[in-house]
C-alpha positions in Angstrom: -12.8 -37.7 -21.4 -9.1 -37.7 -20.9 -7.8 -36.8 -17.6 -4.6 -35.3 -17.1 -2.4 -36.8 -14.2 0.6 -35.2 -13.4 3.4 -36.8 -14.9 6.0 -38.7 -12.0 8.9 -36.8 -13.7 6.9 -33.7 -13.2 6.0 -34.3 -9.8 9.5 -34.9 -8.8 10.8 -31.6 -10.7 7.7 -29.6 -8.6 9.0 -31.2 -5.2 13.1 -30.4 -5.9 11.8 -27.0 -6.9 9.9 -26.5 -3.6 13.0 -28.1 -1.6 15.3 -25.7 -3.2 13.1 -22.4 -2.0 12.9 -24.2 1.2 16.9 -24.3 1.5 17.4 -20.8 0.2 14.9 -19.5 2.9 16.6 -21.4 4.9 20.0 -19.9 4.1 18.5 -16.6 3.7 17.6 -16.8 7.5 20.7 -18.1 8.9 22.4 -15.6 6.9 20.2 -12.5 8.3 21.1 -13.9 11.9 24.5 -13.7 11.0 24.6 -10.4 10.0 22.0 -8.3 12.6 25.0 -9.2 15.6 27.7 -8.1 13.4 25.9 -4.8 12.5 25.0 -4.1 16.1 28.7 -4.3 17.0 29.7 -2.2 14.2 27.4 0.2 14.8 28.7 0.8 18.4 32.3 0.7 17.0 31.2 3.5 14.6 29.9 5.1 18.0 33.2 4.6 20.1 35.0 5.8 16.6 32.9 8.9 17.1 33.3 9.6 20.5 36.7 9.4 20.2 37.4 11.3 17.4 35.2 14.0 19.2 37.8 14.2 22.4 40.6 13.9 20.6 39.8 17.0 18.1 39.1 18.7 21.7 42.1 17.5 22.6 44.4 19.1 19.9 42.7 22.6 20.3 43.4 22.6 24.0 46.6 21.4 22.9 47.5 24.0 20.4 46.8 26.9 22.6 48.8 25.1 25.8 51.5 24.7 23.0 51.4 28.6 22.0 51.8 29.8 25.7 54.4 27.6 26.8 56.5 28.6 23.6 55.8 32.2 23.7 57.5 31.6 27.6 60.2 30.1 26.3 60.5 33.2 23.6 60.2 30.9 20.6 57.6 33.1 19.0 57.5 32.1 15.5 56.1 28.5 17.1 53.7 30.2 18.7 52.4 32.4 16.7 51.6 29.0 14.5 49.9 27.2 17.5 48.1 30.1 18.7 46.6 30.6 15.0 45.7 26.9 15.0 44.0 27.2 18.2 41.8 29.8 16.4 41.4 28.4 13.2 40.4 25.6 15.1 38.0 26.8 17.5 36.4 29.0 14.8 35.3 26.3 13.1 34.0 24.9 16.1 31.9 28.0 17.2 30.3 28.5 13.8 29.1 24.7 12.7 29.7 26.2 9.2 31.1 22.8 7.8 29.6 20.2 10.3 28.3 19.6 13.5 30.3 21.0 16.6 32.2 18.9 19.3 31.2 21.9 21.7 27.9 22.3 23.8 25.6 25.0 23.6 27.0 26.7 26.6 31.0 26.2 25.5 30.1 27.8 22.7 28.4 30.5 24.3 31.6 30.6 26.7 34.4 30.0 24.0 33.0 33.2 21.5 34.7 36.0 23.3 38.1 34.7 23.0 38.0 34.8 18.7 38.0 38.6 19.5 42.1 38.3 21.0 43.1 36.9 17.8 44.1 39.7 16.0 46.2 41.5 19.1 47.6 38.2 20.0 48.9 37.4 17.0 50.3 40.8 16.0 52.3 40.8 19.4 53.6 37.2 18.7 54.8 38.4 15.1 56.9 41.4 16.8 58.2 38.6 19.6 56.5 41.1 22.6 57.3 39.1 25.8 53.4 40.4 26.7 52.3 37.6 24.3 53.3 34.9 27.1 51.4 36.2 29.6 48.4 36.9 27.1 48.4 32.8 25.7 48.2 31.9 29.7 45.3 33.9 30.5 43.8 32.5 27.1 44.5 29.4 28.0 43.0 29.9 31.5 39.8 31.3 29.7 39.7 28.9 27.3 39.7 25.8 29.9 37.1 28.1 32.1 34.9 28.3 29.0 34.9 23.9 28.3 34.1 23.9 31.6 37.4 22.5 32.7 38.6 25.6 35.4 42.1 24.9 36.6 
């Protein structure tokens, strides 16, 4: 009857195995801890990225239109004509979500629709440099800030 007794080479090579999986766990879990603060702050970075990409695409369609009426007052019509067909380019996308998600609330939206319907007139009477068109923009403008819920 031979018994078989683990060999000390054999022993040693079991215990620098288990010491290895010990030190990768190890490292596995320092690593993890690393990592989870780092991905909760980039997360909220890629929120605050976001947010302010959001306001500033606002931004520039409340910009284009200001930009159309003040050069339609100033009789530069060919500039505004270009802003003002910005402006609608831009909002259309926003009122109809075709390509993504809109910056606009339900009730902007709601608010903002009725003003795609000037586009055509507007743009005609910027194209044959009709003084009207000044006055037009600045009513649009008015409606337009009256619709985000910004009334000056």
């Amino acid at each position: 009857m031979s018994t078989t007794e683990p060999k000390a080479g054999d022993r040693a090579g079991g215990q620098w195995g288990r010491r290895v999986s010990i030190y990768a766990a190890v490292l596995l879990a320092v690593f993890l801890l690393g990592l989870i603060p780092m991905w909760l702050v980039a997360r909220g970075r890629a929120a605050e990225r976001d947010a302010a990409q959001r306001d500033l695409r606002l931004c520039r369609l409340d910009n284009s239109i200001l930009s159309a009426a003040v050069d339609a007052r100033r009789g530069e019509y060919e500039r505004a004509r270009v802003a003002a067909s910005n402006f609608f380019t831009s909002l259309h996308e926003q009122v109809d979500q075709v390509t993504q998600p809109s910056d606009l609330t339900v009730a902007q939206i709601e608010g903002l629709k009725p003003l795609l319907n000037q586009r055509d007139d507007l743009i005609t009477l910027l194209a044959r440099s009709d003084p009207a068109s000044a006055d037009r923009l600045a009513e649009l403008y008015i409606s337009f800030r009256k619709g985000m819920g910004n009334a000056p």
